[in-house]
C-alpha positions in Angstrom: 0.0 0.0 0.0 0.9 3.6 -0.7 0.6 5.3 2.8 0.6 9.0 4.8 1.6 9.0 8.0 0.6 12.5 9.5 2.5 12.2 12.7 4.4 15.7 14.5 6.5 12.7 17.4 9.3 12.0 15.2 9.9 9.0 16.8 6.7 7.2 15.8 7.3 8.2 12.8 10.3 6.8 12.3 9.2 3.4 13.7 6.4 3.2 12.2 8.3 4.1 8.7 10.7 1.3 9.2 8.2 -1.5 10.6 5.5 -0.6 7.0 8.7 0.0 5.0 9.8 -3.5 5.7 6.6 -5.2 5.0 6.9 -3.5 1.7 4.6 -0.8 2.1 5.8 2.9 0.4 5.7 5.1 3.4 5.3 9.2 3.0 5.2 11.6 5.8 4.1 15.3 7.3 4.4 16.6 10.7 2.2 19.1 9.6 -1.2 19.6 8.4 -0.1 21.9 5.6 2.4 19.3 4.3 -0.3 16.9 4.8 -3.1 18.6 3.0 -0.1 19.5 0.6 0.9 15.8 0.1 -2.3 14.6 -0.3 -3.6 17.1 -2.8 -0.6 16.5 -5.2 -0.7 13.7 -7.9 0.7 11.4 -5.6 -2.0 8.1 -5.3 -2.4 7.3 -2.1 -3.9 3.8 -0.4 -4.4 5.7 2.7 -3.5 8.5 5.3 -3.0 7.5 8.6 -3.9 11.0 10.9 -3.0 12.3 14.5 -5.3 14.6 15.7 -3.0 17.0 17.8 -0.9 18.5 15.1 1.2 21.6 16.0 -0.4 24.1 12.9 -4.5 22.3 13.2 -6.0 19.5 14.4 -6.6 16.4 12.9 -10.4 16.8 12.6 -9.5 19.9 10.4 -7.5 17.8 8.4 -10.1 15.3 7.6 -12.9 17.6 7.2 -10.4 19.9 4.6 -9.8 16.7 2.7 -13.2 15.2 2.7 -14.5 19.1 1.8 -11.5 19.3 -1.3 -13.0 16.1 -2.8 -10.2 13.6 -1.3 -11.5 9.9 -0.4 -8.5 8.2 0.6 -9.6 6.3 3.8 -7.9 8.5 6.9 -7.4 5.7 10.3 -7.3 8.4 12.9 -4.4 7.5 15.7 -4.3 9.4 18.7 -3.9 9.3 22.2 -7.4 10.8 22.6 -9.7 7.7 23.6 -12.8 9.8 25.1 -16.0 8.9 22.7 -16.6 12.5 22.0 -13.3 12.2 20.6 -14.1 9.1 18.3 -17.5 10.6 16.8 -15.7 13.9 15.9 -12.8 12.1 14.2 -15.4 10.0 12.1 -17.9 12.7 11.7 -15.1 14.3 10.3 -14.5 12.1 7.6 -12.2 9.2 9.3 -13.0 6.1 8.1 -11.5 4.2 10.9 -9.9 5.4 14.8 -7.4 3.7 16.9 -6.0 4.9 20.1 -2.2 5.6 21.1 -0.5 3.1 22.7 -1.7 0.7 20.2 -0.5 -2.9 18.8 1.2 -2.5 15.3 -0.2 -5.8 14.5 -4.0 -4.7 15.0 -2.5 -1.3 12.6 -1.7 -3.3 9.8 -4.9 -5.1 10.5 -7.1 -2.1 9.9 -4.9 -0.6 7.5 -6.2 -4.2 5.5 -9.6 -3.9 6.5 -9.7 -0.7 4.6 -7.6 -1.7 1.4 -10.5 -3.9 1.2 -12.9 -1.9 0.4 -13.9 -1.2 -3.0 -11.4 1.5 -4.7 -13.8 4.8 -4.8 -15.2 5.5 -8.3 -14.2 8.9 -9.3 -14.2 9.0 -13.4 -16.6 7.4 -15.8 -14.1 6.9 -18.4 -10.9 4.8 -17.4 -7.6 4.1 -20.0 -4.8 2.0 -20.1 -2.7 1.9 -23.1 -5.3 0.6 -25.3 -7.6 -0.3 -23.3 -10.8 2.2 -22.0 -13.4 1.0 -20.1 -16.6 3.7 -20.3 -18.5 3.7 -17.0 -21.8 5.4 -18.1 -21.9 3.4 -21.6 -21.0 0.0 -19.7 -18.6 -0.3 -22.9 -15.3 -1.4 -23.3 -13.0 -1.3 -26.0 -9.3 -2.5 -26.9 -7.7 0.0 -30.0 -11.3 1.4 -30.7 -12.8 -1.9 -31.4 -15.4 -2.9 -28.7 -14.9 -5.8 -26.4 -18.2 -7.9 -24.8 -17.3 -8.1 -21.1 -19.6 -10.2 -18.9 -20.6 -8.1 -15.7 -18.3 -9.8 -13.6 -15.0 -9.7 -16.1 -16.1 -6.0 -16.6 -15.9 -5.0 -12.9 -12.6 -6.6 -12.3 -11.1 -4.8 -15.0 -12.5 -1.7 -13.8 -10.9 -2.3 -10.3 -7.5 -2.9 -12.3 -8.1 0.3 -14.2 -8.8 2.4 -11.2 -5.3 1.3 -9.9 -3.0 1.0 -12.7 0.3 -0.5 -11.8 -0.7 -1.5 -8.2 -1.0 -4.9 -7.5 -4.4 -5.7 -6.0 -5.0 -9.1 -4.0 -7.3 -11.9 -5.0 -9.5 -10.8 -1.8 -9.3 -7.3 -3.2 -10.8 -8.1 -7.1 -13.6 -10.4 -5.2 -14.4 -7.7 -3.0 -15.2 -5.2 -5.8 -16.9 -7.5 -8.4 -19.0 -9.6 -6.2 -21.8 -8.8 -3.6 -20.5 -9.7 0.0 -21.0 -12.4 1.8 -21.1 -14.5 -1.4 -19.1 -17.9 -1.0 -16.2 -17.7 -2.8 -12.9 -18.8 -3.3 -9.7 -16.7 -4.8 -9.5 -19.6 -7.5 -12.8 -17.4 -8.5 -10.3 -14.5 -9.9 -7.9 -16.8 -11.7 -11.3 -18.2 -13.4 -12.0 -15.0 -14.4 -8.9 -13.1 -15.1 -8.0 -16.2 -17.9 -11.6 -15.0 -19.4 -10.8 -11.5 -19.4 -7.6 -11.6 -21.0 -8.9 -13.9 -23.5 -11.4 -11.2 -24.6 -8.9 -8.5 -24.3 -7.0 -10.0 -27.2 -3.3 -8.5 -27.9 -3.9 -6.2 -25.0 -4.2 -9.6 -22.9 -0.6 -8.8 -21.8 -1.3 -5.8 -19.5 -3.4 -7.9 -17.1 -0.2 -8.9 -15.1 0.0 -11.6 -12.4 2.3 -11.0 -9.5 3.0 -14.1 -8.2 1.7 -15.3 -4.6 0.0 -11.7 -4.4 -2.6 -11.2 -7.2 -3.1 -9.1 -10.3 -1.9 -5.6 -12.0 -2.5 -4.0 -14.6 0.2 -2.6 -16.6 -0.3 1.1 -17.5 3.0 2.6 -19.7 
């Protein structure tokens, strides 16, 4: 995952850089909520920001409620020392999709940080390229160098997921996630299935559809 750590104790920071950097997570950070809002405006795609709420410029709740207001739907996991419940329906009326409190387990971090890279990517443009490949939201309509390809509703949602990340790897659980209902039974052999099917149909572009071995799928966007 591609993460923000908006965090003003360096030393956290620095720990918590090291322990996500070696489970191969790309780590940026702000002690500030200026660099944050700063960070998190530019082109840089992020997975999601994790947010203290006593920042030395504004709080936290500031932060969320700027980036929710400028259009930003990156999931935000509020950590703080602040455990009161007034504290926790702020943060989340704020816009935080998720709030754990300072001292915390890092293992029950990276579990939440999961929980929310589960969740379907947000949609935020009806019309999605990759090389030659553009998937058209409103028309349901996919085509490969202009010429249209037919998608079943299933193949078409997992590309969409792909397109909506290009070059990240999404997980099997991931793909299921956003092209089935939940609590359908399903197994990540599902994907495979369905990922041969796709890239059948998708011809000489077949090739973009990348598997990342003992992870899941990307698709390759030059």
């Amino acid at each position: 995952m591609h993460l923000l750590i908006v965090e003003d104790d360096a030393r956290l920071v620095r720990l918590l850089k090291r322990l996500l950097s070696q489970d191969r997570h790309v780590v940026e950070t702000a002690s500030t909520a200026a660099d944050a809002l700063e960070i998190a405006g530019s082109t840089v795609e992020l997975d999601a920001i994790i947010l203290d709420i006593g920042l030395p410029d504004r709080s936290g709740f500031e932060v969320a409620r700027r980036l929710r207001h400028d259009g930003c739907q990156v999931p935000i996991l509020m950590l703080t020392a602040r455990d009161a419940v007034s504290d926790r329906v702020e943060g989340l009326d704020a816009g935080a999709d998720d709030y754990l409190v300072k001292p915390f387990a890092y293992d029950e971090l990276l579990a939440r940080l999961r929980a929310l890279a589960r969740r379907p990517p947000t949609r935020r443009a009806a019309r999605l390229a990759a090389g030659p490949i553009a998937l058209d939201e409103a028309k349901r309509r996919v085509t490969v160098d202009g010429t249209s390809v037919d998608l079943s509703q299933r193949e078409f949602s997992i590309l969409e997921c792909l397109l909506r990340r290009p070059g990240q790897v999404l997980t099997r659980d991931q793909l299921l996630d956003y092209a089935w209902p939940y609590g359908v039974a399903l197994t990540p052999n599902t994907v495979e299935a369905y990922i041969h099917l796709l890239r059948d149909k998708l011809g000489a572009a077949a090739d973009r559809v990348e598997t990342v071995r003992g992870v899941g799928y990307r698709l390759r966007d030059d």
